[in-house]
N, C-alpha and C positions, 0 to 999 in steps of 0.2 A: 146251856142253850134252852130257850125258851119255846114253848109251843108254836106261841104266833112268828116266833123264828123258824122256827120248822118249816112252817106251814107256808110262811113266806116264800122261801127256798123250794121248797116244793114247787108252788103254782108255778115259780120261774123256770124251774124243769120240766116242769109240763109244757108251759106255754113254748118252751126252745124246741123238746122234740114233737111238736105240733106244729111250729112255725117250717120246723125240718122236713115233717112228714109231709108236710103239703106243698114247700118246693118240690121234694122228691117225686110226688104226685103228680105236680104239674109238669114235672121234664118227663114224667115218663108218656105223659098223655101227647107231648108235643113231639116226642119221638116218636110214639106212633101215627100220631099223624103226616108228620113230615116222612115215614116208610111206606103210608098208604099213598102221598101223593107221588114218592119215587115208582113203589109200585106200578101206579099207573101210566104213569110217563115211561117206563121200561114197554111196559103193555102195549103204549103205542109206537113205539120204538123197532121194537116186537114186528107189528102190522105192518108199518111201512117197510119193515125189510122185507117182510114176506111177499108184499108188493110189490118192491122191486126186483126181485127175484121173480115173481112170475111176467111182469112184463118186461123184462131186461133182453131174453130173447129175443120178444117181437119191436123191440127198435131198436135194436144195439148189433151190428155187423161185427165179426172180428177181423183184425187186419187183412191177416192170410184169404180167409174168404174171398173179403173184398176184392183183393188182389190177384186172385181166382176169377173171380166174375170178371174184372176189367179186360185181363190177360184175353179171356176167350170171347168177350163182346168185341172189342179190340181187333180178332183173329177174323171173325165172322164180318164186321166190318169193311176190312181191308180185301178178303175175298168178293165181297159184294163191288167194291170199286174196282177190282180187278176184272170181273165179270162185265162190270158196264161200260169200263175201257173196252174190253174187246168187241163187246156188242156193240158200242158206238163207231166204233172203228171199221167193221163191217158195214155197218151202215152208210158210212163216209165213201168204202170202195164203192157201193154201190151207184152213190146220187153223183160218184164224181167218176165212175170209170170210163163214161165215154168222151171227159173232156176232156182229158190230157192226150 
């Protein structure tokens, strides 16, 4: 084998694991990039749960609650028309007791 064979063969090793190194270079950079912008998106991911967890109490009722509150508005309610029947009803003996 010949020098300038050598030398040939050579540069082509070189230039392969050069062309190699610098793919390898470039995934590695694009994987960090593409981690920085997962990162990020996790981050805001992150925020909006945090967010909905502090405002989820102040508009979010749970059933039973709910059904709690209905129950005794409900109660409170029907006492009240109970109360105005009787009170109306009073009222009625009185503006009609002397006509019958």
């Amino acid at each position: 084998m010949e020098w300038g064979n050598a030398a040939g063969w050579a540069a082509v090793v070189v230039a392969f694991v050069a062309v190699n190194a610098s793919t390898i270079q470039w995934l590695l950079k694009h994987r960090d990039d593409q981690r920085e912008r997962d990162s990020s998106r996790v981050a805001d991911l992150e925020n909006a749960l945090t967010e909905l967890r502090v405002n989820m109490p102040l508009e979010y009722v749970r059933r039973e609650d709910w059904i709690r509150f209905s129950g005794t508005l409900d109660a409170k309610l029907d006492a009240m028309r109970e109360e105005m029947r009787e009170q109306i009803g009073e009222i009625k003996e009185r503006m009609y007791a002397g006509r019958n």
